[in-house]
N, C-alpha and C positions, 0 to 999 in steps of 0.2 A: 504494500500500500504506500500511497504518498506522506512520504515523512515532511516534505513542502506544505502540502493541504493541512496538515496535522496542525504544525505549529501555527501558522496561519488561522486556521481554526479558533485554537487555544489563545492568538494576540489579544479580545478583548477581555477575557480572562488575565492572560499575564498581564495584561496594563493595570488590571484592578488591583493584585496582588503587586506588583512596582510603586503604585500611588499610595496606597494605603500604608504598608510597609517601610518603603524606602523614603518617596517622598513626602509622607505624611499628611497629604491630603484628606480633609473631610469625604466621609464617602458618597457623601451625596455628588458631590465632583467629581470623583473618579467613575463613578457609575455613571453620570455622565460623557465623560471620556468614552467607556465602553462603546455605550451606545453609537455615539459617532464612530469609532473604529470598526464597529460592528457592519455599519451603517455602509460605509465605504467601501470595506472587504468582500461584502453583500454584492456589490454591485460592481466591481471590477475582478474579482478574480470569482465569484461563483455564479456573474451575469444574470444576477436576479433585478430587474427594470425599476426605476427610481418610483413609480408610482406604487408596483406591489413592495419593496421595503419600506415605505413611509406607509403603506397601512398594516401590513408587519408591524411595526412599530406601536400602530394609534390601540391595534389588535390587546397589546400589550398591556398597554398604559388604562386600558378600560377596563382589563381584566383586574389590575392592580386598584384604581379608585371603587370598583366592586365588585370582589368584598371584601378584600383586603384592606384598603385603606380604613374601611368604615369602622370594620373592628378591630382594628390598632386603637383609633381615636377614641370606641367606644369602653375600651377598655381601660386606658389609658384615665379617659375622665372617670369614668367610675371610682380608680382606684385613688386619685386626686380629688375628689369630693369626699372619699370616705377618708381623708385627711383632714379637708376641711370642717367636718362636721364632727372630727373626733371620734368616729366609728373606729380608726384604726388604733387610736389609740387603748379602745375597749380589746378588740380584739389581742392586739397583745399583751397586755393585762392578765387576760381569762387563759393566754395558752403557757404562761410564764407562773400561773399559778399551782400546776399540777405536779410538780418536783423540781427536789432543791439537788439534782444529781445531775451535773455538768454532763455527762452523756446522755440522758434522758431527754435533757434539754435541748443540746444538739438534734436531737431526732426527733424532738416536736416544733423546733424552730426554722432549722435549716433543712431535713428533709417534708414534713408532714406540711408545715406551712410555706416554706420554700415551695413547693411544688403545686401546694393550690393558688399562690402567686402568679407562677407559670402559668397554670394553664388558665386561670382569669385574665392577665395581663401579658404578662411576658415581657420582653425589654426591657433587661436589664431588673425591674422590679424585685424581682425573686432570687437576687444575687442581693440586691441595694439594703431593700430591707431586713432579712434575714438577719447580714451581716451587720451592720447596726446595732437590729436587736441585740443579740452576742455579744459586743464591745459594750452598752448599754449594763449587761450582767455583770462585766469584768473578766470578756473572755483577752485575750490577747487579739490585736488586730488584722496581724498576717494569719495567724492559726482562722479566726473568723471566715477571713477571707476565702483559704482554702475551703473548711469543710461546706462553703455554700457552693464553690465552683464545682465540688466533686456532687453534690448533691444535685443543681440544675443542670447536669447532662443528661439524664435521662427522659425529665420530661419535655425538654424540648419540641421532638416530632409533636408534642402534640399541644406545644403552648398554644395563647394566644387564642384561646378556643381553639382549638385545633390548626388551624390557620396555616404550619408547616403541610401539615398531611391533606389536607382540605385543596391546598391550591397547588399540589404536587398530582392529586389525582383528575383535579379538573382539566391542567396543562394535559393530563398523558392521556384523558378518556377510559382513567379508572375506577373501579368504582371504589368509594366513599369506605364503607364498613370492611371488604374485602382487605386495603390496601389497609387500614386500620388495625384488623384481626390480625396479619401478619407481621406487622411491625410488632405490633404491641409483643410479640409472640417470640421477636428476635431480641427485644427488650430486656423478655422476663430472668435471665440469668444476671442482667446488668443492674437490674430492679432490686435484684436479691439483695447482689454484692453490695450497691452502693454504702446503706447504713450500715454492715460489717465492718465495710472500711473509712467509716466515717466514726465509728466508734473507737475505732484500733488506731485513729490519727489523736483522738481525743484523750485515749488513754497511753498513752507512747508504747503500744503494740500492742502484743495478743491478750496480754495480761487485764487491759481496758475489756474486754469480753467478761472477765468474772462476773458473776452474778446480773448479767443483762443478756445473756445469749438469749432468751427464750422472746423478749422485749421487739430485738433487734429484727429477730429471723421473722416476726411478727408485722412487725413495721414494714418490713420490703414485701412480706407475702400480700399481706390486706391494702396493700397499694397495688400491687400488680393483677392480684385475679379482677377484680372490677375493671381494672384499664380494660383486660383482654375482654371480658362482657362486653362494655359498653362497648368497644371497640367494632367488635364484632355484629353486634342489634342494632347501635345507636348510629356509629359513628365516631369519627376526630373530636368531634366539638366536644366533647364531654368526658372522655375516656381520663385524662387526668386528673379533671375535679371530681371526679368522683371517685377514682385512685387515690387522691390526695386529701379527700375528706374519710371516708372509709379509715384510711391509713392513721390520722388523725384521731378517731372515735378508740380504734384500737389501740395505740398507744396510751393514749390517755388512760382509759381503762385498766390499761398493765402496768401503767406509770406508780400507780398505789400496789401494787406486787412487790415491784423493787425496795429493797432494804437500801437506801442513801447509803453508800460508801464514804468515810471521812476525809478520802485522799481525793475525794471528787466533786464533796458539797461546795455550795454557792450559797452565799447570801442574797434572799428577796426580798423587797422589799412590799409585804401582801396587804398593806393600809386602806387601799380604796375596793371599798364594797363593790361586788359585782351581781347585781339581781338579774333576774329571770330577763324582764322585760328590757333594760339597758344592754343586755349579751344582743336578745332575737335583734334592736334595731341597729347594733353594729354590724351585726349579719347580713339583715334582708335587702339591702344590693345583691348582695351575692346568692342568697338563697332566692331570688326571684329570678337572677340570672337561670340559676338552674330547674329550676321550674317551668319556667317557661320554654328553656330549652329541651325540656321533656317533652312538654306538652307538643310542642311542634315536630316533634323529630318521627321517623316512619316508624315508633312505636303505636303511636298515637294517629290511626291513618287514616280515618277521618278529616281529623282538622289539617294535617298534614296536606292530605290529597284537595280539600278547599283551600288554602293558601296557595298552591304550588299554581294555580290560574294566574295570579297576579304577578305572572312575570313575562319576559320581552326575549324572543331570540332574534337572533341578526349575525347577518354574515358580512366580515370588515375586509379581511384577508383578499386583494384583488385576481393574486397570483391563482398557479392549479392546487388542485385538492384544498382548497379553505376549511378550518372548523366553522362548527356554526357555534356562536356564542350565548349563552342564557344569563339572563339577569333576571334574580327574584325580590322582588321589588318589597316585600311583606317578610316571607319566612327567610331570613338571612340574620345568621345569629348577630352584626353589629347592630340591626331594628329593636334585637327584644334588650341586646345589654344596655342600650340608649334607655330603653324603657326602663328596664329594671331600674336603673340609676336615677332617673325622675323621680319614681315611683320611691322608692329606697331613702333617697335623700331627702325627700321632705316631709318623709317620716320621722327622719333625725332632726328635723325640724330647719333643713339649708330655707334659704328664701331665694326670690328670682337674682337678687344680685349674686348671691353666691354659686348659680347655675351660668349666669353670665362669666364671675369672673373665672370660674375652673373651665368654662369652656375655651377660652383667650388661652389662659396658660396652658391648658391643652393643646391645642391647636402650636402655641409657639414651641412645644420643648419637641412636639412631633412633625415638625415642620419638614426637616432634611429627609427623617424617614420617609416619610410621605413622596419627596422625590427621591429618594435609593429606589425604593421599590416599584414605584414606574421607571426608571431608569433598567431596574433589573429585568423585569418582565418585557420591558421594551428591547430590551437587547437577545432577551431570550427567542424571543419569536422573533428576530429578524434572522438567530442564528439557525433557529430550527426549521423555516421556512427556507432560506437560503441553501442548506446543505451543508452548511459549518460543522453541526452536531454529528450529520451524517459520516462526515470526512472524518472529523475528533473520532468517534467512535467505530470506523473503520481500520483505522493505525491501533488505536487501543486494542481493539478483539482481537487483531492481527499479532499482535506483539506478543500477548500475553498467552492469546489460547484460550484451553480450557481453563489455564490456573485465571483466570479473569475476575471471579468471584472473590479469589484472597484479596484482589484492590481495589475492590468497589467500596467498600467502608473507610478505607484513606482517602480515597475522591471525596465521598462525602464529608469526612473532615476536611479536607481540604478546601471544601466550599464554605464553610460555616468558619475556619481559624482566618480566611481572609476576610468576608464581609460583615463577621457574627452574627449572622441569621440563619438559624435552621431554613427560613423560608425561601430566603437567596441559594443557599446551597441546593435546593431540589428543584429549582427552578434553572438554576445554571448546567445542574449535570442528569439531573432526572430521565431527561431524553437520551442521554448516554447510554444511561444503565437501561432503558428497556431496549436500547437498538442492540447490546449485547446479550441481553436475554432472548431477541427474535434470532439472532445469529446463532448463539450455543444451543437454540434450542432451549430453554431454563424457564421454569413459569416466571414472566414478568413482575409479579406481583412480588416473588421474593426476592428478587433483583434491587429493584426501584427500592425498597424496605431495605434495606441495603445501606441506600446513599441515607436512610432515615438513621439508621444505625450507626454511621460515623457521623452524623453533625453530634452524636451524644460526647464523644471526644473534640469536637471544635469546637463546641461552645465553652468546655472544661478549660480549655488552653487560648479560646480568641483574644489578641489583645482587648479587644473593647469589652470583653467580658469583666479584664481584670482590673481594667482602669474605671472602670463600674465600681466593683468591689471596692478597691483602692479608697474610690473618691467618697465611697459610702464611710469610711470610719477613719478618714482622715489620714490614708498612708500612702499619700501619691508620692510616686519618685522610688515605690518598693518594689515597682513590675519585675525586676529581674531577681530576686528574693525568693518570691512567690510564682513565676514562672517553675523556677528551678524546684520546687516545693511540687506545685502537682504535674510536673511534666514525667515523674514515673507510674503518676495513676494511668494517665492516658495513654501512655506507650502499652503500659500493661492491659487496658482496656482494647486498643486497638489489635495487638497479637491475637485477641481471645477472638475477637470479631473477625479476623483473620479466617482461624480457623472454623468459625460457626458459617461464615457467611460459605465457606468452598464444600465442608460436610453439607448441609441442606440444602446446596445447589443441587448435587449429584447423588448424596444417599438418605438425605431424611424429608426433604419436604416432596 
C-alpha cells in the first residue's frame, strides 16, 4: 500500500498532535488548522470537488451543534447552577459523611462520584472536583491528582451522557445499545481493577487492601454490571450514571462494615445537619436528568416511538454515497438535561437572574469546545468522504495484518492523549477501526469498542486532563511529577488491552 497516501492521510492528525504538543496552541486553533489541511489535501491529492468538501464539512459541523454541542452546554450548566445554588455543596457534605477511612473515601469521592461526574458532565468536571474534594480533607495534592486520573478513565466512553459512544455510533451507522453492550463488556476487567488500584496507590501497596478487599471488589462490580445492563436495553446515555450511582448506594452501605484503620483515618468535619429534604433538592437536577432519560429511552416505547416524529432528516453531503442525517428535535438527551436543570434549580430556589447568569458563564468557559468539536467533526467527514481514512487504514491493515487488533486501543489512546476527548478520539479514528474490521473480517462492533477502550488510557495521561487536575488544587507547574506518577498505570492498562483487544478479535467474541 501507499506509504505516501498514508502519511498524507494522517497530516491533519499530525498537525493537531504538533500544535497542541509542540506549539502549544489552544485546541480550538489547531482543530482548526486541521480542518483546512484537511480541506486542501481533500481536494488536490484525493480530487474530491470544492463544493462536495465544503459540504463535507457543513455535514460535520451540524452533526457536532446536534447533539453534541447541546449536551456539553446542557450539562455543563447544570452542573454550574448546582454550584450556584449550593446543591453541590450538599452533595458533598452527605458523600464525605459516611467514613473517616482515607481509602473509603477515595472510592466514594474519586471513583463513585468521580464517575457520576463523568457521565452527567464530563470535561474535565470529574477530574476538577473530585480532586478538590480530596485536598479539601487533607489529602496530598499530586496523590489527589493521580487517584482521580486513574479513576476517570474508565468512564469516559460513556461520559457526557454518553456523548463519546453516542456520536461514534451515529458517525459509523451503528447501533446505539449494540456498540454500548460491547464496550461496556471490554471495560468490565478495567472496571474491576480500577479501585484495586486506586486503593493500593492510597495505601503505598498491597498492604492498603487489609480489611477493605471485600469494599473495593464491591465498588468496581456494582459499577460495572448496570453499565453492561443499561448499556445493553438502554443505551450510552445512561450506562454510567447508573454504574456510578449503583456503585455509590453500594459503597456506602459497606462503608459502615469497614472497621476505620488508625494509619488511614481523617479528620471530618460533620457540623452541618443534612435532612431528608435539603439531600433530594441537591439531587433533583440530576435525579430528573435520569428520569426523564428513562422515561424516553426505547424502554419506555410508547412515548419513545411518539417523540421520535419530531424530528428532520436531510441529506448535506453533495459528493457519491451521502448519509442521510437525523435530527430529533424533542427526544435528545441535551432537551430533557436543559429541562431537568430549570426544573431542579428552582426548586433550590435559583431565580431568572441566576439562570441568566450561569447560562453566560456557560456558554463562555464552553466556548473553544464548542468550536474543537465542529472543527473535529468537520475534519472528520471531509476525511472520511475524501478517502483519507480509507488510505490511513489501508497502510494500517496492510502493515500490521492480522496482529491489527493489539493496536487498535493505542490509536485510541492516541486520539484522546492529543485532543483529551474521548469524543475527538472516535470521531478521528472510529472509521479506521471498522474499515479494518470489514478487511480482517472481525465483527465491527468489537473493533470500533476498541478505539473506546484506549481513550480509557488517554484520558489517564492527556495533558489537559492533568493540567485540569493540577489547576483544581493548586499545583500547576507539577505536570511532569504527576505525568511520571501515573504513566505506569496506563502503560500497564494498555498491554492488558493489548492483549484482550487481539484474544476477542479471533477466539472469544
Amino acid at each position: 500500500m501507499d506509504f505516501g497516501l498514508f502519511i498524507l492521510g494522517l497530516a491533519p492528525i499530525i498537525w493537531l498532535a504538533v500544535a497542541l504538543m509542540v506549539l502549544k496552541w489552544p485546541t480550538f486553533k489547531a482543530a482548526l488548522g486541521s480542518v483546512v489541511i484537511a480541506f486542501v489535501l481533500a481536494i488536490v491529492v484525493w480530487h474530491l470537488d470544492v463544493i462536495a468538501s465544503c459540504s463535507a464539512a457543513l455535514e460535520g459541523a451540524l452533526m457536532a451543534v446536534w447533539p453534541i454541542i447541546i449536551v456539553i452546554l446542557a450539562a455543563v450548566f447544570t452542573y454550574r447552577l448546582s454550584l450556584r445554588t449550593g446543591g453541590m455543596d450538599v452533595i458533598k457534605a452527605m458523600i464525605t459523611s459516611f467514613s473517616t477511612d482515607k481509602r473509603v473515601l477515595v472510592l466514594l469521592i474519586a471513583w463513585c462520584f468521580g464517575g457520576f461526574m463523568e457521565g452527567m458532565a464530563g470535561f474535565g468536571t470529574a477530574v476538577a472536583i473530585p480532586a478538590s474534594m480530596l485536598v479539601s480533607l487533607g489529602f496530598d495534592p499530586l496523590f489527589s491528582c493521580l487517584v482521580c486520573l486513574v479513576a476517570n478513565g474508565t468512564p469516559t466512553a460513556f461520559g457526557s451522557i454518553g456523548i463519546p459512544t453516542v456520536t461514534l455510533a451515529n458517525l459509523l451507522s451503528l447501533e446505539n445499545t449494540s456498540l454500548s453492550f460491547v464496550t461496556a463488556l471490554q471495560l468490565t476487567p478495567f472496571i474491576i481493577l480500577s479501585p484495586i488500584l486506586m486503593v493500593m496507590i492510597t495505601g503505598n501497596g498491597l498492604k492498603g487492601l487489609k480489611g477493605v478487599v471485600p469494599i473495593t471488589l464491591m465498588s468496581g462490580i456494582a459499577f460495572v454490571v448496570p453499565e453492561i445492563l443499561i448499556g445493553k436495553f438502554v443505551g450510552a446515555e445512561l450506562a454510567v450514571v447508573v454504574g456510578s450511582v449503583v456503585s455509590l448506594a453500594v459503597t456506602i452501605l459497606m462503608a459502615k462494615t469497614v472497621k476505620v484503620d488508625p494509619a488511614y483515618e481523617v479528620q471530618i468535619d460533620k457540623s452541618e445537619t443534612l435532612g431528608m429534604k435539603k439531600c433530594l433538592l441537591a439531587w433533583s437536577p440530576f435525579i430528573l436528568i435520569f428520569v426523564f432519560l428513562l422515561l424516553t429511552s426505547k424502554l419506555v416505547a410508547p412515548i419513545n416511538t411518539f417523540l421520535a416524529q419530531f424530528s428532520s432528516s436531510l441529506v448535506v453531503y453533495t459528493g457519491a454515497d451521502p448519509n442521510t442525517v437525523s435530527f430529533s428535535w424533542i427526544n435528545t438527551p441535551g432537551v430533557w438535561i436543559f429541562l431537568s436543570a430549570l426544573i431542579g434549580g428552582t426548586l433550590q430556589g435559583a431565580k431568572l437572574e441566576d439562570f441568566k447568569i450561569v447560562a453566560k458563564e456557560t456558554v463562555l468557559q464552553m466556548k473553544e469546545t464548542m468550536i474543537t468539536m465542529i472543527a473535529v467533526l468537520a475534519c472528520a467527514k471531509i476525511m472520511g468522504y475524501s478517502g483519507m481514512i480509507a488510505s490511513i487504514a489501508a497502510f494500517a491493515i496492510s502493515a500490521a495484518g492480522a496482529l491489527y487488533p493489539i493496536f487498535a486501543p493505542w490509536i485510541g489512546a492516541l486520539g484522546t492523549f492529543v485532543t483529551g476527548s474521548g469524543t475527538n478520539s472516535g470521531v478521528l479514528f472510529g472509521a479506521v477501526q471498522k474499515s479494518a474490521a470489514d478487511t480482517l473480517q472481525i465483527d465491527p462492533y468489537w473493533m470500533v469498542a476498541l478505539n473506546s477502550l484506549g481513550v480509557t488510557v488517554g484520558k489517564m495521561l492527556s495533558p489537559q486532563s492533568m493540567a485540569i487536575a493540577l489547576s483544581s488544587v493548586d499545583a500547576k507547574g507539577e505536570d511532569a511529577k504527576l505525568m511520571a506518577r501515573v504513566m505506569p498505570y496506563g502503560v500497564f492498562f494498555l498491554v492488558l488491552m493489548s492483549v484482550l483487544g487481539f484474544l476477542g478479535a479471533y477466539f472469544i467474541h
